[in-house]
TORKOL-4160 file (C-alpha; in steps of 0.2 Angstrom, whole numbers, padded with zeros to 4 digits, m for minus):
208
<pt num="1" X="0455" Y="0477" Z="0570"/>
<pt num="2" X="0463" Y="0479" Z="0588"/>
<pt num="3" X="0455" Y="0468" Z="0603"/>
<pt num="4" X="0453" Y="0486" Z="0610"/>
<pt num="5" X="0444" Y="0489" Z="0595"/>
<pt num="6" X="0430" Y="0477" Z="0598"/>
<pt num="7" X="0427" Y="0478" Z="0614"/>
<pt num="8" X="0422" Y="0498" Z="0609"/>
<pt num="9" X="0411" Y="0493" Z="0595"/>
<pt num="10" X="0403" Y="0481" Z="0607"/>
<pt num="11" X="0399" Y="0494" Z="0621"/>
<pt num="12" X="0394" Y="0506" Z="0611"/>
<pt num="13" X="0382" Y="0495" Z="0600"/>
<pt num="14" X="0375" Y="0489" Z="0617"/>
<pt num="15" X="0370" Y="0505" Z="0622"/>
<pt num="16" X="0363" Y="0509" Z="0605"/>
<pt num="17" X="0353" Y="0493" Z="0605"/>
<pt num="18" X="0347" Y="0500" Z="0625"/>
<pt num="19" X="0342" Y="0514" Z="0620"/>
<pt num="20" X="0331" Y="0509" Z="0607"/>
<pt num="21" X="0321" Y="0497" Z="0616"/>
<pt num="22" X="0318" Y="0512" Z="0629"/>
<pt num="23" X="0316" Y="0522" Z="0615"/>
<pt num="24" X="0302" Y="0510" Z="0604"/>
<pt num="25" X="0294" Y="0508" Z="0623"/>
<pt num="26" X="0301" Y="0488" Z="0625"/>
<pt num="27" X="0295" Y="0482" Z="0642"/>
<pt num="28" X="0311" Y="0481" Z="0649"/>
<pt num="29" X="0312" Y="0471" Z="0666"/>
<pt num="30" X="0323" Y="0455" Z="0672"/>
<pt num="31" X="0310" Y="0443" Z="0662"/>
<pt num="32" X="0316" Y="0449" Z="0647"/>
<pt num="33" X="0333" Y="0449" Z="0653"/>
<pt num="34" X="0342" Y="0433" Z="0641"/>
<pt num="35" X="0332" Y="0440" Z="0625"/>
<pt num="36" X="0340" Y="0458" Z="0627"/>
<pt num="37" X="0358" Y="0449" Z="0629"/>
<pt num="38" X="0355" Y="0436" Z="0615"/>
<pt num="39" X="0350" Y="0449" Z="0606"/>
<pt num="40" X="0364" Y="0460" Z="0607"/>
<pt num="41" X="0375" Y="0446" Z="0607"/>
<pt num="42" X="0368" Y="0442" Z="0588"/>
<pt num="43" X="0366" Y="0457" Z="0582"/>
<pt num="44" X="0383" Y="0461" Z="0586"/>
<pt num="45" X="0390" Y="0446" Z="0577"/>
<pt num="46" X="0378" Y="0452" Z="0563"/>
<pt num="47" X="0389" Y="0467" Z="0562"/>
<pt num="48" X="0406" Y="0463" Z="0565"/>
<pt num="49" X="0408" Y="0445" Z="0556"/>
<pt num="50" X="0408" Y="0457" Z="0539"/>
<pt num="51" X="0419" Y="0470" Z="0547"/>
<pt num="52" X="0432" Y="0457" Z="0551"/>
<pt num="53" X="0430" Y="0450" Z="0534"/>
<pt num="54" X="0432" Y="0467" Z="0524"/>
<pt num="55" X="0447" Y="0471" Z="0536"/>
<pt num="56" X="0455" Y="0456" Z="0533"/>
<pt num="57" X="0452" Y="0455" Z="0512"/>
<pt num="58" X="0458" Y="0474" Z="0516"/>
<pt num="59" X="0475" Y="0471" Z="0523"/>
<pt num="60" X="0478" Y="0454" Z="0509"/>
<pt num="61" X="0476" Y="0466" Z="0495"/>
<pt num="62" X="0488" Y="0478" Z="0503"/>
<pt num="63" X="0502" Y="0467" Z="0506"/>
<pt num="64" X="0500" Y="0456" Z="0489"/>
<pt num="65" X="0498" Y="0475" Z="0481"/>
<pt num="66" X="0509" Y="0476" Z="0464"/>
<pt num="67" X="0509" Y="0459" Z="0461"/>
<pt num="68" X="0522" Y="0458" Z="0444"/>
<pt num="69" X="0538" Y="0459" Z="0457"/>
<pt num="70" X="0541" Y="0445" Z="0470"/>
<pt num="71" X="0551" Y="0457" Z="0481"/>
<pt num="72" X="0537" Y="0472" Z="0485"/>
<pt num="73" X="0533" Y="0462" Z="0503"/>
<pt num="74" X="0551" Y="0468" Z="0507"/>
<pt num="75" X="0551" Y="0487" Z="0501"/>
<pt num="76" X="0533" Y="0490" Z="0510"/>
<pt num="77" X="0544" Y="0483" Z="0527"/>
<pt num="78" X="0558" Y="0497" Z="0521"/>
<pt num="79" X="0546" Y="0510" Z="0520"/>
<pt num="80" X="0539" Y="0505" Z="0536"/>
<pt num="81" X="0555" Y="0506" Z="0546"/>
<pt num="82" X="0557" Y="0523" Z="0541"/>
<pt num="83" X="0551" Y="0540" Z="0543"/>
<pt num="84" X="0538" Y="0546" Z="0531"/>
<pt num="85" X="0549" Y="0559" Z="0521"/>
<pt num="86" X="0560" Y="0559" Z="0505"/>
<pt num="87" X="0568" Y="0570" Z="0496"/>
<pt num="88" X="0563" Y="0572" Z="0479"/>
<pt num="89" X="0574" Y="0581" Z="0464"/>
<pt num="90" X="0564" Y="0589" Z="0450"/>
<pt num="91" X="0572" Y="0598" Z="0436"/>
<pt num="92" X="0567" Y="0612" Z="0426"/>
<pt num="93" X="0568" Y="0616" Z="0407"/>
<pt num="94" X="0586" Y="0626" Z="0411"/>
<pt num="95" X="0593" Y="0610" Z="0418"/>
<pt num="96" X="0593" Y="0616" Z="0436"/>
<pt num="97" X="0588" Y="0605" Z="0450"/>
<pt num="98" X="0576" Y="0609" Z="0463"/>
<pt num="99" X="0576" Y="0599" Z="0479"/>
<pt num="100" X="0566" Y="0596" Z="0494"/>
<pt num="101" X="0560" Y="0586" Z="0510"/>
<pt num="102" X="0542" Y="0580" Z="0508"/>
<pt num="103" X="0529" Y="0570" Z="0518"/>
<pt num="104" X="0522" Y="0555" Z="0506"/>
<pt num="105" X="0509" Y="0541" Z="0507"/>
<pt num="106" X="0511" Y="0527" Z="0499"/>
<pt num="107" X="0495" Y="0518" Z="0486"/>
<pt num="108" X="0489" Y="0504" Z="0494"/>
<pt num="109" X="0485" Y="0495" Z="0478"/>
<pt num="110" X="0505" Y="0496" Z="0472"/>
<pt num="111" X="0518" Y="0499" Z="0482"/>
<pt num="112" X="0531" Y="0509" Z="0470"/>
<pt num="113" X="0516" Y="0522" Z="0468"/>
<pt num="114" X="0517" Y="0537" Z="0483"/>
<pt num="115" X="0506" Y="0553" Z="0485"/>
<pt num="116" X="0512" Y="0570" Z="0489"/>
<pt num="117" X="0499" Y="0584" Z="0493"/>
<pt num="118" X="0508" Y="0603" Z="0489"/>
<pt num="119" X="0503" Y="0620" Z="0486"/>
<pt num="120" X="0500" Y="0620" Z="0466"/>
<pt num="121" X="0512" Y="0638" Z="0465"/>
<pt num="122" X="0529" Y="0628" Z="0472"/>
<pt num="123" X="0544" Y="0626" Z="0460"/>
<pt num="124" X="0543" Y="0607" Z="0461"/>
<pt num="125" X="0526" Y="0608" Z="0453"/>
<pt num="126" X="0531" Y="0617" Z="0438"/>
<pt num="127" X="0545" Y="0607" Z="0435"/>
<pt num="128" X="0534" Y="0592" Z="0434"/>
<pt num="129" X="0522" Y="0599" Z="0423"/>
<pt num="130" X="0537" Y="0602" Z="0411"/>
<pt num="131" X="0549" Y="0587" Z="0417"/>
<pt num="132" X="0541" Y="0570" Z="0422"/>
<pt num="133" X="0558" Y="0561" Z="0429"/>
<pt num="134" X="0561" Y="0565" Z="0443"/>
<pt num="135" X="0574" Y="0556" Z="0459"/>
<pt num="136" X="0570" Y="0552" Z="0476"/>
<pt num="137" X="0579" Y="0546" Z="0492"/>
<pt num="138" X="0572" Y="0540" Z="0509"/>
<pt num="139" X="0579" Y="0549" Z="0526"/>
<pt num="140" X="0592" Y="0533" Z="0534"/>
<pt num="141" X="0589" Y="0524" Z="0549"/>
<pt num="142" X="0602" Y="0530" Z="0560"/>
<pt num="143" X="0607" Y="0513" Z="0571"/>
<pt num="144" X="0607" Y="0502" Z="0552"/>
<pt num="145" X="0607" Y="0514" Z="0538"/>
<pt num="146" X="0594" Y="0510" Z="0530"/>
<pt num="147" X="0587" Y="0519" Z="0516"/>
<pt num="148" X="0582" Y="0517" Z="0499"/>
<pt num="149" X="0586" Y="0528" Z="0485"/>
<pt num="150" X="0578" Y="0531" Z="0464"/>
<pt num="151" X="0582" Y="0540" Z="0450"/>
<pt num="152" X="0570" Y="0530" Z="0439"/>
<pt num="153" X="0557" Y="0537" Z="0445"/>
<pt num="154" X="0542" Y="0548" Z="0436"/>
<pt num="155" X="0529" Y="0562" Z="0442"/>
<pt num="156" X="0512" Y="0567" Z="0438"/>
<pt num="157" X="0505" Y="0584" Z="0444"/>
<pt num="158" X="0487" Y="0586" Z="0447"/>
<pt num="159" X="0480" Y="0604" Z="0449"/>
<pt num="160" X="0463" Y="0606" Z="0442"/>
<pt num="161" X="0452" Y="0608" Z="0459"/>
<pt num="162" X="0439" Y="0597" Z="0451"/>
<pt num="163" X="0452" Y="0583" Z="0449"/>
<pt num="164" X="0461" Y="0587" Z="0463"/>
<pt num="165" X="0444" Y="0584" Z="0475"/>
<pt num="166" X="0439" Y="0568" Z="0465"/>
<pt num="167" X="0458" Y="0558" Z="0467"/>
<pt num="168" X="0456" Y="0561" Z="0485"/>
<pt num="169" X="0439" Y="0555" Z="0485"/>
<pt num="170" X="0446" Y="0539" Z="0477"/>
<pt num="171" X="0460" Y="0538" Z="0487"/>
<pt num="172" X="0460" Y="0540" Z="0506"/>
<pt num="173" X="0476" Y="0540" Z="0510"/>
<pt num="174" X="0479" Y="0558" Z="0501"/>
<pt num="175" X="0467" Y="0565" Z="0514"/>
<pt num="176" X="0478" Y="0560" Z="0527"/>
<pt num="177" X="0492" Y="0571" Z="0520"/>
<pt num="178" X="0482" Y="0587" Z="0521"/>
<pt num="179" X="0463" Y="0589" Z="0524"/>
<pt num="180" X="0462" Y="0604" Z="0517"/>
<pt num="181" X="0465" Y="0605" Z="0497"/>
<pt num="182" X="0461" Y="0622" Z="0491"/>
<pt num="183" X="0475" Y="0630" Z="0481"/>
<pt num="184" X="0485" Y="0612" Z="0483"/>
<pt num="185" X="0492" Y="0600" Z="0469"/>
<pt num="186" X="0492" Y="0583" Z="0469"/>
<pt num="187" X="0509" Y="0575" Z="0464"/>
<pt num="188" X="0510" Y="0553" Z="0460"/>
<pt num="189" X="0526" Y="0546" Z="0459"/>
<pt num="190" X="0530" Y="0531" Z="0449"/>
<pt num="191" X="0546" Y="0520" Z="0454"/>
<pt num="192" X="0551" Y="0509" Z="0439"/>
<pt num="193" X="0565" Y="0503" Z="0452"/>
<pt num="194" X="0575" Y="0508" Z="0467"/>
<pt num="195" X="0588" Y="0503" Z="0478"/>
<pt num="196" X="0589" Y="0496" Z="0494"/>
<pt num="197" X="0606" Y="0500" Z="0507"/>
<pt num="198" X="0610" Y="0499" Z="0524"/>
<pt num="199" X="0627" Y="0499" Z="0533"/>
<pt num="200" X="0627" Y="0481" Z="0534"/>
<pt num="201" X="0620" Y="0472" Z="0520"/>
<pt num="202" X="0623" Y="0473" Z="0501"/>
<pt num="203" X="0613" Y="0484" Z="0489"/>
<pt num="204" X="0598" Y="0477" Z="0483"/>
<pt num="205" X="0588" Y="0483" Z="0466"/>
<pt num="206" X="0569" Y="0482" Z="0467"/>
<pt num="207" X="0561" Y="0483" Z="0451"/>
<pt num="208" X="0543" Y="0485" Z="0450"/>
């Protein structure tokens, strides 16, 4: 949490804690001044100490996420640096390859796992549902070119309403994508391993 962050939480559970002394009828005068500060001053420690905690163990988890590869701290930064969009190749039963631009959100419990949210009619969903490997690619920073690429990557499709509601219940990031899921499909990509390039350095395999 931001320093802005508290000082928020702190006025507005001062006022809160005002309000119910007025409220519960507290005598409130300048004799009872220091108890009414000591106890805001306490009970806001009471609240924030496990915030900050929970935060904290929060952001751990995210950064040591897929544990099995020793480089996944470096392909979060990539993802990071860039725009949240890739393009992502399905193919259908005929051979023919769909693409598009997408907006993604990547698991915070392992990294090589992102969420799309999608209307459950587009093409990219039936060619999932028949065709689980799919390719994606990263847009490129313009001033570096970085990007990272994958065609060793899977797809899952999720389109039952029912499991539809409950994955975003689980996951919050999917909500982020698109509040409103009627009529939409989930789709969770699984990198087994990408690459890494930019105009300057050598390419670099990631294997998760």
């Amino acid at each position: 949490m931001y320093l802005k962050r508290f000082i928020e939480l702190f006025i507005a559970y001062a006022i809160s804690f005002l309000l119910a002394i007025l409220v519960i009828g507290y005598p409130f005068n300048f004799q009872h001044l220091t108890s009414i500060i000591l106890g805001i001053i306490v009970g806001y420690l009471v609240l924030i100490v496990p915030l900050t905690f929970l935060t904290i163990k929060k952001l751990t988890t995210r950064k040591n996420a897929s544990g099995v590869n020793s480089n996944e701290n470096k392909f979060s930064k990539v993802l990071n640096s860039l725009p949240a969009f890739i393009y992502l190749a399905t193919k259908n039963t005929d051979g023919i390859i769909s693409n598009s631009i997408i907006t993604y959100a990547q698991s915070s419990e392992k990294e090589n796992v992102f969420y799309v949210v999608t209307s459950a009619t587009t093409e990219r969903v039936k060619n999932i549902s028949k065709n689980s490997q799919v390719a994606i690619a990263s847009l490129f920073d313009q001033k570096t070119g970085l990007r990272f690429s994958s065609n060793q990557a899977t797809a899952k499709s999720v389109t039952d309403s029912e499991q539809v509601e409950k994955l975003a219940n689980d996951i919050p990031q999917i909500k982020q994508l698109d509040e409103n899921l009627h009529d939409k499909a989930i789709i969770m990509i699984t990198i087994n391993s990408a690459i890494i390039e930019s105009f300057r350095d050598r390419p670099e395999i990631i294997n998760f």
